[in-house]
C-alpha positions as CSV (number, residue, x, y, z in Angstrom):
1,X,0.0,0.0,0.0
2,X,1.4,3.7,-0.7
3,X,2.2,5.9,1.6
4,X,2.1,8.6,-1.1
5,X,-1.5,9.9,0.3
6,X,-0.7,10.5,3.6
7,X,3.2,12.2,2.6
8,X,1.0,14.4,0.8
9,X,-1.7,15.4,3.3
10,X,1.6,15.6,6.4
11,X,3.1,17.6,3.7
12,X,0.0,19.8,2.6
13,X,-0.4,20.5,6.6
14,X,3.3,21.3,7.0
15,X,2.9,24.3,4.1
16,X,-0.1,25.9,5.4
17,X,2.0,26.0,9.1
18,X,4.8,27.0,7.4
19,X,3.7,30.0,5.2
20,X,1.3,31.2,8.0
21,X,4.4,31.1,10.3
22,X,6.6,32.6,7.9
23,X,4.2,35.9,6.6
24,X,4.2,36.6,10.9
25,X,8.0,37.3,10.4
26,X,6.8,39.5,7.6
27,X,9.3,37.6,4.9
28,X,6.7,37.8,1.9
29,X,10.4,36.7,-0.5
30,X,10.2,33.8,2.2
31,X,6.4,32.7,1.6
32,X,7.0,33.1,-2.1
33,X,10.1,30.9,-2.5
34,X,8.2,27.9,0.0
35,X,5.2,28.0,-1.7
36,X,7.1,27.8,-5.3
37,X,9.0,24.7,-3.7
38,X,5.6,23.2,-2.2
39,X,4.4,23.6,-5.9
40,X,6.6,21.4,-7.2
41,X,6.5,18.8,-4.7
42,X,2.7,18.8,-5.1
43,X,2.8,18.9,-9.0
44,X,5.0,15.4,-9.0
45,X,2.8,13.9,-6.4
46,X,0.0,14.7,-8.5
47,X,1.0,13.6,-11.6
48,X,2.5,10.4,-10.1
49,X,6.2,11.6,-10.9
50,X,9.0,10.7,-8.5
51,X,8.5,13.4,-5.5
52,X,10.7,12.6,-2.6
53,X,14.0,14.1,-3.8
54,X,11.7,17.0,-3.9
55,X,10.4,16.7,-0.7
56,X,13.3,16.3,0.6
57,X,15.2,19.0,-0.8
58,X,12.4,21.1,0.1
59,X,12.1,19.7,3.9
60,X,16.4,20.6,4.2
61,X,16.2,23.5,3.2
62,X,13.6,24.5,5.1
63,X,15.1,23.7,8.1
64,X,18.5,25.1,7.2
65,X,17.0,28.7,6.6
66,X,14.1,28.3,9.1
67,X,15.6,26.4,11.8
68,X,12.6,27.8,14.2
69,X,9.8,26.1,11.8
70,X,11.7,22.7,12.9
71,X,9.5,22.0,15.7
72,X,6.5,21.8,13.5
73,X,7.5,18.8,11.0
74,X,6.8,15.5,11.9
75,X,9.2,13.5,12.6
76,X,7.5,10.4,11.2
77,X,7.5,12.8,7.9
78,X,11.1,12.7,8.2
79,X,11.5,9.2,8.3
80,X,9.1,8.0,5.6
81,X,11.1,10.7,3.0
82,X,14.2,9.2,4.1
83,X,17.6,10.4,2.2
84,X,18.6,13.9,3.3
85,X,15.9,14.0,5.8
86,X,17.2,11.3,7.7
87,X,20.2,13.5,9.2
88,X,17.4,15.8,10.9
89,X,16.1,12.6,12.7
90,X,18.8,11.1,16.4
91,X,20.3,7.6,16.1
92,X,17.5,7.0,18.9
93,X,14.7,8.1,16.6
94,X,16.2,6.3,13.4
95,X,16.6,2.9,16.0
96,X,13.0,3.5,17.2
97,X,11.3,3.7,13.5
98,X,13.4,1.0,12.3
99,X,12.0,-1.4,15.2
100,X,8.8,0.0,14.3
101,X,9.1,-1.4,10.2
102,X,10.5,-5.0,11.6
103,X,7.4,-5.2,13.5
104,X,5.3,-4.7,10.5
């Protein structure tokens, strides 16, 4: 069973927090780039193109320039886009989900 679906609604939720986070700090440049990058991510989803280099990509740099939005994406988010992503997650976290996909 994909997991595409629920990628895409985590990272549909993720947006909205983001850009309503990002116009408080008054950074309209900010809201523009993330929602060009969102875009993108959402256009290959859509169109059942390969996404998570995107996503992940998108999720890095989000955290590299907005290290105070980092709170608000989901670990589990993290995990399932895996590559680049992973570094954000602790060797305790990566353990933990990894014990969690044996068991399933």
């Amino acid at each position: 069973m994909s997991q595409t679906p629920a990628i895409r609604t985590q990272l549909l939720q993720l947006f909205q927090q983001s850009v309503q986070a990002l116009k408080a700090t008054g950074s309209d440049e900010a809201v523009e780039i993330i929602e060009q990058r969102f875009e993108q991510v959402f256009d290959a989803i859509d169109q059942e193109q390969e996404y998570k280099h995107l996503a992940q990509d998108v999720l890095s740099s989000l955290i590299t320039m907005h290290p105070n939005l980092t709170p608000m994406i989901p670990r589990q988010l993290l995990w399932q886009l895996g590559g680049s992503c992973l570094h954000f997650l602790s060797d305790e976290e990566i353990d933990q989900f990894s014990r969690e996909e044996e068991l399933h």
